[in-house]
C-alpha positions in Angstrom: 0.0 0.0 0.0 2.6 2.5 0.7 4.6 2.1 -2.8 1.4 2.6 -4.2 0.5 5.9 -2.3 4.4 7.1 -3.2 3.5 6.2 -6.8 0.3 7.9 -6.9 0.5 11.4 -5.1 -1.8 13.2 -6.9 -5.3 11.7 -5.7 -7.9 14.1 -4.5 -6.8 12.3 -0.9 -3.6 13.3 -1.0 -1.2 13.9 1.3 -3.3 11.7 3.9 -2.2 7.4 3.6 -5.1 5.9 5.6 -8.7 6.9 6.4 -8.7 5.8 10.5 -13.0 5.5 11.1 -12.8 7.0 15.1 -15.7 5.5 17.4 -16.7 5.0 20.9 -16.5 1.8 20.6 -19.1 -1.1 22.7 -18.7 -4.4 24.2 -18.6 -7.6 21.9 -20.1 -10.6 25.1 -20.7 -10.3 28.3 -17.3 -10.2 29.9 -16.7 -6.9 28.2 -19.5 -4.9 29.8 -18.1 -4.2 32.9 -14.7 -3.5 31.8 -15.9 -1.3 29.1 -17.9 0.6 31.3 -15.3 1.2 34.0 -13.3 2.1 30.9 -15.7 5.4 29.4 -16.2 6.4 33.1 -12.2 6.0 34.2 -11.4 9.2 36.8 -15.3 10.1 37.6 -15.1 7.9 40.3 -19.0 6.1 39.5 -18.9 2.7 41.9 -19.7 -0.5 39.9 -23.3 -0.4 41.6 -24.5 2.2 39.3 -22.4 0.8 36.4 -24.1 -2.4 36.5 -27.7 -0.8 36.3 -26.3 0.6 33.0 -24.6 -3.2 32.5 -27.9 -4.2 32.3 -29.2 -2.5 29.3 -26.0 -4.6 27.3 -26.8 -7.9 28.8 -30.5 -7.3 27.3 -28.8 -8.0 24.2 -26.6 -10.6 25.3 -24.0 -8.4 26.4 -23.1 -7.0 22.5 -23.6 -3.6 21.7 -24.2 -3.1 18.0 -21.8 -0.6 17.6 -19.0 -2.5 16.1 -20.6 -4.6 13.4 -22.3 -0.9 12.4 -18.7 0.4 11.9 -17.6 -2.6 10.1 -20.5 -2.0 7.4 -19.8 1.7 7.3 -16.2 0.8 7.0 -17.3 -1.8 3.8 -19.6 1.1 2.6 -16.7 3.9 2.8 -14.2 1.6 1.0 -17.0 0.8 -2.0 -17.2 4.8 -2.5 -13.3 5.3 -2.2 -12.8 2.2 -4.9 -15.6 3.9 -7.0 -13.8 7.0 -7.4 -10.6 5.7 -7.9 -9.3 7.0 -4.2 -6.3 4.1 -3.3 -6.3 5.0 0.5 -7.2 2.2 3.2 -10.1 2.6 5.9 -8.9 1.4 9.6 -11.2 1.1 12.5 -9.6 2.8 15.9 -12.2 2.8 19.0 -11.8 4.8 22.4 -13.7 2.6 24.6 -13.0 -1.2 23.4 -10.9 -3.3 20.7 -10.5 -2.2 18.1 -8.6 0.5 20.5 -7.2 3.7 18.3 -3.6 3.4 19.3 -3.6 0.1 17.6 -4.9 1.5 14.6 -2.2 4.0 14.8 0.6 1.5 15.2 -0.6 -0.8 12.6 -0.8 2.5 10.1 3.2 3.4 11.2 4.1 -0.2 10.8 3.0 -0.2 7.2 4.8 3.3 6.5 1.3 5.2 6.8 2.3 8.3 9.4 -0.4 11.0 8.0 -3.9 9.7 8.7 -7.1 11.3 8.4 -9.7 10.5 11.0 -13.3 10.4 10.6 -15.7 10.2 13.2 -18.8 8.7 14.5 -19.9 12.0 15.9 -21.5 14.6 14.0 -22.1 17.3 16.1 -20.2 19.9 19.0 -19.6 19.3 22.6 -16.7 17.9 24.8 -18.0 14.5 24.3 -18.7 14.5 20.4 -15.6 16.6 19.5 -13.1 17.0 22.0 -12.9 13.8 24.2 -11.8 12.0 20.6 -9.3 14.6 19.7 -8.0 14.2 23.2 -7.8 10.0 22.4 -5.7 11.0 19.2 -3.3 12.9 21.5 -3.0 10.1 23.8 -2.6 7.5 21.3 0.0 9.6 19.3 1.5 10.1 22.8 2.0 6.7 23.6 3.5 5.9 20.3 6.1 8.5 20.3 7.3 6.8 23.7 7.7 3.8 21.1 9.6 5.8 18.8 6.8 6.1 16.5 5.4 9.1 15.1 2.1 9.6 13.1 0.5 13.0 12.2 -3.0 12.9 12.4 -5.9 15.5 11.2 -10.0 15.0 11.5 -12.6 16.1 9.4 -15.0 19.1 10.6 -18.0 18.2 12.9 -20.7 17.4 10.2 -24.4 17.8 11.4 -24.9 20.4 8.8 -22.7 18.9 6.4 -25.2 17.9 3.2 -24.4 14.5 3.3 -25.5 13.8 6.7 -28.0 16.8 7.4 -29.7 15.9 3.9 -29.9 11.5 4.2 -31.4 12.9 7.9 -34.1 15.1 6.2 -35.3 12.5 3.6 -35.1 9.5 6.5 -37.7 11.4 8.4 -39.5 12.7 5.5 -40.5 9.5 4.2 -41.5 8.5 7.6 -43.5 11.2 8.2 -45.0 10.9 4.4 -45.7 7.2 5.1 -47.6 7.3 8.4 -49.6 10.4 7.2 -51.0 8.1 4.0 -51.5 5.3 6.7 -53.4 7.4 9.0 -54.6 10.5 7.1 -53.0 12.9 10.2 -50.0 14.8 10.2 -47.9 13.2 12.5 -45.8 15.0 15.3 -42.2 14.9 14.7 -40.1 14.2 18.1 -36.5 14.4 17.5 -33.9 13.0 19.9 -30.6 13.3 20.7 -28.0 12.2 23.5 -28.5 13.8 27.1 -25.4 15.8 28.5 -24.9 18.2 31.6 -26.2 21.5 31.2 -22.4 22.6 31.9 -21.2 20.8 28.9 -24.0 22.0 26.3 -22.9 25.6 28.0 -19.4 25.2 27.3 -20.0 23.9 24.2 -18.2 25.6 21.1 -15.2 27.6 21.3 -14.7 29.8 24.4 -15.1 33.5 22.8 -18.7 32.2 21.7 -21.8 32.3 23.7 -21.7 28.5 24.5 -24.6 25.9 23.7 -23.7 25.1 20.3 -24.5 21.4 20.9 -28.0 21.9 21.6 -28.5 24.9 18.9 -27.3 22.5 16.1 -29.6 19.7 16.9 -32.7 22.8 17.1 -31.4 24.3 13.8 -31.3 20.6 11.9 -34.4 19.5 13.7 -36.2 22.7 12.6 -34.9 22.7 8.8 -36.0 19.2 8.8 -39.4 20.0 9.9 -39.5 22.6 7.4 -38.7 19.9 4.2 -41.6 17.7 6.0 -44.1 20.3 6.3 -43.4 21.3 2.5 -43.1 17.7 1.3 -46.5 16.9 3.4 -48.3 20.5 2.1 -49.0 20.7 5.6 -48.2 22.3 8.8 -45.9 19.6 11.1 -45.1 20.5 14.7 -41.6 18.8 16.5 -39.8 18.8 19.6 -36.3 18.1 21.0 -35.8 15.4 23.1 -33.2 14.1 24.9 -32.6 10.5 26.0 -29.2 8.1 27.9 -29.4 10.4 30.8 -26.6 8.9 33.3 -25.4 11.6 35.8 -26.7 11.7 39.3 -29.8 13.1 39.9 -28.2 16.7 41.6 -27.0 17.3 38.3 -28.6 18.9 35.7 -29.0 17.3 32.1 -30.4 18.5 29.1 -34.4 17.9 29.0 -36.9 16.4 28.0 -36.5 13.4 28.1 -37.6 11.5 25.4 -40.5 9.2 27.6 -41.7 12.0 29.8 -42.3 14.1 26.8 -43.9 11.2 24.9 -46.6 11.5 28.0 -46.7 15.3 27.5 -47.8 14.7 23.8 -50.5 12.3 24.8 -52.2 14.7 27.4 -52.2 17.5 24.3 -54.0 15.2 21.9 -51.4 13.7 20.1 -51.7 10.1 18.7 -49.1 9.8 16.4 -45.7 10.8 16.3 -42.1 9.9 14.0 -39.2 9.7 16.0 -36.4 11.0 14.8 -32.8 10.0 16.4 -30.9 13.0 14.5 -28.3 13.0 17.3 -26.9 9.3 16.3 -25.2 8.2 13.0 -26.1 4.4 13.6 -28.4 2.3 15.8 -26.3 1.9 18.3 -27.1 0.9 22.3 -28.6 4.1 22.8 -31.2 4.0 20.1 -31.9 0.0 20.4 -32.3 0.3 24.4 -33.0 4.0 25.4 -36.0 4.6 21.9 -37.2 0.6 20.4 -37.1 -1.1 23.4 -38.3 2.2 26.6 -39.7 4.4 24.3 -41.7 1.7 22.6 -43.2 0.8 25.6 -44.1 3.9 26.8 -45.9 4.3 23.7 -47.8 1.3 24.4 -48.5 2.1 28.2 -49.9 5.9 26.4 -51.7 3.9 23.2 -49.8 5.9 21.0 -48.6 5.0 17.4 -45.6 5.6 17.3 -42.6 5.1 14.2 -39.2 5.4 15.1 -37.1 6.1 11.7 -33.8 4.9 10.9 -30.1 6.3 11.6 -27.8 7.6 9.0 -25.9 4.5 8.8 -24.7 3.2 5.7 -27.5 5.3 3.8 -25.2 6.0 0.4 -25.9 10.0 0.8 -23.9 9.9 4.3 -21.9 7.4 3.0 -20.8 9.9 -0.5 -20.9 13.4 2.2 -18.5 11.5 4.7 -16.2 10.8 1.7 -16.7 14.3 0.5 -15.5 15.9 3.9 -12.5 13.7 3.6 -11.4 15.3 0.3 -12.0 18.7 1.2 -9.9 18.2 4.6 -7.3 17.0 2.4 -7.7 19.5 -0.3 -7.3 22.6 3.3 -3.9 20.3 4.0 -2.4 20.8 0.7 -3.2 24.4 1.6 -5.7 24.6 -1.1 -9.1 27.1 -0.7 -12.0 24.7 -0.6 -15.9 25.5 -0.5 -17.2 24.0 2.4 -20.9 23.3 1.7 -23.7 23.8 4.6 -26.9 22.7 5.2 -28.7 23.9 7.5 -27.1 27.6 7.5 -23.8 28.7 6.5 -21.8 27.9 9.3 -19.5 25.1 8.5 -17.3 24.1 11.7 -13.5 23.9 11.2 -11.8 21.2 10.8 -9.2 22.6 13.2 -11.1 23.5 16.3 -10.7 26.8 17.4 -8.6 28.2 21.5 -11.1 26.2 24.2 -13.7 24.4 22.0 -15.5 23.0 24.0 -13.6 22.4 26.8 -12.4 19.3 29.4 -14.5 20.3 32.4 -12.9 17.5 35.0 -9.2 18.7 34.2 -7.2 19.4 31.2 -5.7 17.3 28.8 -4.0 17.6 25.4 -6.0 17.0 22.4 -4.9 17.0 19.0 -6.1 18.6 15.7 -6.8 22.1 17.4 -5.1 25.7 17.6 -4.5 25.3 21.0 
């Protein structure tokens, strides 16, 4: 692979060697749970008595989280689109939670002669959690391999929740939902969008630190809104929505982002709503969180309220995210040959950069080096 990149230096990837797809990562059987639980909540102190209540909701699927087969596909799907247009570049799977863990995908890129990587990740949108706790992983794992006399330079494409590819295959995913239960049922449904709970510190704190805060929270209301919009215009009708949050796991004295997804689902029912898409914008595949937290609680709180309810799919492999997450890879590549690049937006005109910006979104438990930033 690397003669083949040194041969071949003019592809629109160029000067990256390897595509590294960067994910949380989930358990694969029951003897993983615990360790990867102690392992996303190392340094917050959590006793395993309130890690194995949120054990549980693994070992209800047999202690696998989806999560890594989803990758895999998306993998298989981002390497059909790179072979289509003639792009020679590997895709390797690096995790920060479980095996495949992202220092290995490092050290396997350096050991084949690949030292400038491009990550992509599994997170679409801006907060300590979705942006910066993964560019602190890649300093860690570069970190640990320069104490092995290794060295790899790594860069990451720009958070993407109003990227086309992604806000777009979002806004036709719901939109056919919302088109097929109104032919089933002749009523407008009510659109209920959901995303992942954080603390109310970390939405505030979300963004750079000369900006007002809250981005996290104002990108899922700007996509859920334009999305409402494309239903409503699709439908000829007037749609109503909502914001919900669900995978609340803090103690109880601290405040998380509301609604949550069930209590509001018994709000809608006491207004006179019977039916309702839901919408899980804040996820790019049907991982734990949408399997456990929406089709297996949410779905029976529908049933307990008698209301008819469609959950719609994730992103996933959809071929539009699929094409947009390749698309953000070339124009990341095309910044690092120091080229000027349109960044295409949807919703707005506020594309985030690809290097984040002095205290984006910052480490609120203590600091910590993280990589592809200005600071």
């Amino acid at each position: 692979m690397e003669e083949q990149l040194s041969e071949v230096e003019d592809h629109d990837l160029y000067p990256y060697q390897a595509i590294v797809l960067t994910s949380f990562g989930g358990p694969e059987g029951p003897e993983e749970v615990m360790p990867f639980l102690r392992r996303v909540t190392s340094g917050r102190g959590i006793p395993d008595e309130r890690l194995e209540a949120v054990a549980e909701h693994y070992l209800h699927f047999g202690g696998k989280s989806p999560i890594n087969d989803q990758n895999r596909a998306l993998i298989d799907a981002l390497r059909t689109e790179l072979d289509r247009r003639g792009l020679p570049l590997p895709v390797l799977f690096g995790n920060r939670n479980s095996e495949p863990f992202l220092v290995d995908a490092f050290r396997q890129a350096q050991d084949e002669g690949m030292t400038r990587l491009l990550s992509v990740t599994t997170s679409a949108y801006s907060c300590y959690s979705s942006c910066r706790q993964y560019r602190e992983d890649i300093a860690a794992a570069q970190l640990e391999l320069r104490e092995e006399g290794k060295e790899v330079h790594v860069d990451k494409v720009r958070q993407y929740w109003n990227h086309p590819g992604f806000a777009g295959a979002n806004a036709r995913i719901v939109t056919e939902g919302a088109r097929q239960m109104h032919e089933r049922t002749g009523v407008v449904p009510h659109l209920v969008f959901v995303t992942h709970s954080l603390p109310v510190a970390m939405d505030d704190t979300s963004g750079p630190g000369d900006d007002e805060g809250n981005l996290y929270s104002a990108q899922h209301a700007e996509l859920a809104a334009a999305i409402t919009a494309e239903v409503g215009a699709t439908l000829g009708e007037d749609v109503e929505h909502d914001l919900t949050y669900c995978s609340r796991s803090g103690p109880p004295s601290q405040p998380w982002l509301e609604p949550d997804v069930n209590d509001h689902l018994a709000v809608l029912k006491e207004r006179g709503v019977q039916h309702v898409v839901l919408a899980p914008i804040g996820f790019v595949s049907d991982h734990m969180e949408v399997v456990f937290d929406l089709d297996t609680e949410a779905e029976e709180t529908a049933q307990e309220l008698g209301l008819d309810v469609l959950r719609v799919p994730t992103v996933g492999t959809d071929t539009e995210f699929v094409i947009g997450l390749v698309d953000l890879a070339v124009e990341r590549a095309a910044q690092a040959r120091g080229e000027q690049v349109a960044l295409p937006t949807w919703p707005g005109s506020d594309p985030r950069p690809a290097i984040c910006r002095p205290g984006c979104c910052p480490n609120l438990r203590v600091a910590a080096p993280a990589a592809c930033g200005s600071d």
